[in-house]
C-alpha positions, -999 to +999 in steps of 0.1 A: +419+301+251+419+307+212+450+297+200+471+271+217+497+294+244+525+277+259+520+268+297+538+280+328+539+271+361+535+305+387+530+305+423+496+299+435+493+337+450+495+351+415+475+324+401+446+332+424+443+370+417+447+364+385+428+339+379+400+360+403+395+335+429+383+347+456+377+330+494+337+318+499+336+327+460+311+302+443+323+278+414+301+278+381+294+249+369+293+255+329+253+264+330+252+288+298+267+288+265+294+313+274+309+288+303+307+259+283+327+270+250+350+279+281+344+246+295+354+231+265+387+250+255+400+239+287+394+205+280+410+207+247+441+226+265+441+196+291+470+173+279+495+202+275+488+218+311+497+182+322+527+177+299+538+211+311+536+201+346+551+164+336+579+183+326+587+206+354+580+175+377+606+156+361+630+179+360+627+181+400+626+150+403+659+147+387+675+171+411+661+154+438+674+121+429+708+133+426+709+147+461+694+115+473+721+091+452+750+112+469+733+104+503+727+066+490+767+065+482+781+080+513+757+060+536+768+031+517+808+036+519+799+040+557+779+009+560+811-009+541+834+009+563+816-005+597+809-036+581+847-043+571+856-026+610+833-060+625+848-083+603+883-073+626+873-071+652+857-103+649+888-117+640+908-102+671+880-121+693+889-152+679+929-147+673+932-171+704+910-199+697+920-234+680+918-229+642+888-253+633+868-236+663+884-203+650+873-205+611+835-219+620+830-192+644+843-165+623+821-183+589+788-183+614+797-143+628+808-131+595+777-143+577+755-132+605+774-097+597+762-098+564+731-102+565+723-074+590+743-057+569+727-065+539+695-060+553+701-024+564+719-016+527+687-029+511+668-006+533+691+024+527+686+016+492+649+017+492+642+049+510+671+067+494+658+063+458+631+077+444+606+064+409+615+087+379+581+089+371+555+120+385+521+110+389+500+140+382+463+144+388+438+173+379+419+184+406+408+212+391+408+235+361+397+275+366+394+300+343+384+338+349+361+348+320+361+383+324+394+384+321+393+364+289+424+342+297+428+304+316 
């Protein structure tokens, strides 16, 4: 590869012809002097493939999490709005009932109420949100050495 080049990300159908890789093709595993000095400017061009990727992998991730936080808001406003719609009706259930009777029934329903309720907000919470850091792993490098390029 020469002199460091700035990484891109293309779609694995350009890579491939390319990159001259072909289907039942056979990989070489760095046998002769010519593969290895290859072999070994990959290695050196290693962390800034990964960086590259890092980066665009962030970047997505960042769009992704901004879909998912609008989702998380809406489903919680909804979840508030259905909690808050119990909470009267429970109150309407027991707007005939003697007052003591009345506020320990509507103390034991309402925090029953809340914990389902918190329960299901904690669970929205969880699988709307996502970690803001990619985890990339190299399963492979090629490189096309007629072609003189990575």
């Amino acid at each position: 590869m020469g002199e460091q080049e700035a990484f891109k990300l293309e779609p694995f159908e350009s890579f491939a012809e390319r990159a001259g890789l072909e289907a039942n093709g056979l990989a070489n595993r760095g046998q002769n002097a010519a593969y290895q000095s290859v072999a070994s400017s990959m290695q050196s061009a290693l962390p800034a493939a990964v960086a590259t990727m890092h980066d665009f992998m962030a970047q997505q991730q960042a769009k992704f999490a901004a879909e998912l936080d609008t989702r998380l808001k809406s489903t919680l406003e909804e979840l508030k709005r259905l909690q808050d719609k119990q909470i009267v009706q429970l109150q309407l259930r027991l707007e005939n009932q003697i007052e003591t009777v009345k506020r320990s029934r509507f103390e034991a329903r309402s925090r029953q109420i809340g914990h389902v309720f918190d329960d299901y907000r904690q669970w929205v919470e969880d699988t709307l949100t996502t970690e803001p850091k990619p985890w990339i792993q190299v399963l492979a490098a090629v490189c096309n050495p007629t072609a003189g390029t990575l």
